[in-house]
C-alpha positions, 0 to 999 in steps of 0.5 A, a space after each residue: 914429634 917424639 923430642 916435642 912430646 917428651 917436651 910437653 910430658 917434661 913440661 907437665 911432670 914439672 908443673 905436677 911437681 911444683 903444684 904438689 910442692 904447693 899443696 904439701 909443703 908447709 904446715 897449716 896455720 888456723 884462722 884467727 877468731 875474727 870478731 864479727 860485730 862491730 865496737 867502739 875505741 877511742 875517744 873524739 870524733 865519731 868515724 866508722 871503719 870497715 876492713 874487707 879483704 883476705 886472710 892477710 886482713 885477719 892476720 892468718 899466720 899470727 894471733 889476731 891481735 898483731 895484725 894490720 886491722 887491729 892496727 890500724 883502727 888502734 892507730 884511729 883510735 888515737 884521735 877518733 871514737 871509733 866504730 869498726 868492724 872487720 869483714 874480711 874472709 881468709 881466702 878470699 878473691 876480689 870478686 868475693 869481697 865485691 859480691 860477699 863482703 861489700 853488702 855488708 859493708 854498705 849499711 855501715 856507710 863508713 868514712 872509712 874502709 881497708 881493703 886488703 885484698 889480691 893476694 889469692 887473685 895472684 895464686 887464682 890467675 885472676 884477669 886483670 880486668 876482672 880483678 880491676 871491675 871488682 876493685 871499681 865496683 866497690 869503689 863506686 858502691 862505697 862512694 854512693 853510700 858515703 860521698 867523703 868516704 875514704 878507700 885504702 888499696 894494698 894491691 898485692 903483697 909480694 908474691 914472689 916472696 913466699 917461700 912456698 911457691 917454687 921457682 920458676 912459679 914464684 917469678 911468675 907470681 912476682 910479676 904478676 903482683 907487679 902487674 895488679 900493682 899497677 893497675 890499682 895505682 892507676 885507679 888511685 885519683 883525687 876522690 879519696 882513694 889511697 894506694 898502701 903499697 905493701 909489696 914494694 915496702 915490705 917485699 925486699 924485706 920478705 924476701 931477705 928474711 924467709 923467716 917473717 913467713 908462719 909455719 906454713 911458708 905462705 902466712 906473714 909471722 906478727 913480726 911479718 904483720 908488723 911491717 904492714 901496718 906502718 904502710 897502711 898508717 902512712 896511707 892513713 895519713 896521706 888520707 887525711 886521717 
């Protein structure tokens, strides 16, 4: 009885340490100041895009201005006058998207809508399922409010990649990004919903360059942002778009 309990206090004290690691490594990074209304770029074809998600969908670990939201939408102003608007809170959980974000989404009736959203469901050990309904809820309220309009998922970025999470936790998180991965590729079908994979495109590289990581070793850098977005423009395309 006493090697087990020297076991478990082993097992605890390593735990406590990695969780420590987590909170104090690193130096934080702020917030980008993330235009609320809604505008107008380009020239063309009216189309209304919306991008809901995370922090990663507000750039946090770089300037607003050099991450994947603006863009895209830049990338949609090249042929479209385009109204977009960016929803997306840093911290935020699918259930958080589907519950905060979405409401404010459905008035728009966009065609289009980025949904950069995982990530935390990764480090918050979100069920699977739970994960799953939340991405389906939005699905199916964006498709009622607008028939043709078209979804983009990035799933989980990398989270085995981020030098903040120790090991044997950062194994853990790179399964895990794996496993929501392939759920959200099962419910990409041919009603408009488009899979952006962001982790494998860009996890290999993350993980060769710890330097694409902001100050806080959690964040992508622009130069990090910079390898998302063409991702996110492919699936744009293969959208139709």
């Amino acid at each position: 009885m006493n090697i087990i309990r020297i076991g478990l206090l082993i097992i605890v004290a390593v735990m406590v340490a990695e969780v420590a690691w987590i909170l104090f490594t690193g130096s934080p990074v702020p917030v980008p100041n993330t235009p609320r209304t809604a505008q107008t770029i380009g020239t063309g074809k009216q189309l209304t895009y919306i991008v809901m998600g995370d922090s990663t969908a507000v750039s946090q670990g770089s300037a607003y201005s050099d991450g994947y939201a603006v863009g895209t939408a830049t990338y949609l102003a090249q042929k479209h006058a385009v109204t977009w608007a960016n929803l997306a809170v840093s911290g935020a959980q699918a259930k958080d998207v589907l519950t905060q974000q979405l409401p404010q989404a459905l008035p728009y009736r966009p065609d289009v809508v980025l949904i950069g959203v995982c990530a935390n469901d990764v480090t918050h050990m979100t069920g699977i399922k739970d994960i799953r309904d939340a991405l389906m809820g939005m699905i199916r309220e964006l498709q009622s409010a607008n028939a043709d309009v078209r979804i983009i998922l990035t799933g989980a970025p990398d989270m085995g990649s981020l030098p903040r999470i120790p090991q044997p936790l950062r194994l853990i998180a790179g399964r895990r990004s794996k496993s929501i991965n392939a759920m959200v590729l099962d419910l990409v079908d041919n009603q408009r919903v488009f899979f952006a994979p962001v982790a494998t495109k860009t996890g290999p590289v993350f993980r060769a360059h710890p330097e694409l990581f902001a100050a806080d070793r959690f964040h992508p850098t622009a130069a990090g942002y910079s390898l998302w977005t063409p991702v996110l423009i492919e699936a744009l395309q293969r959208a139709g778009l």
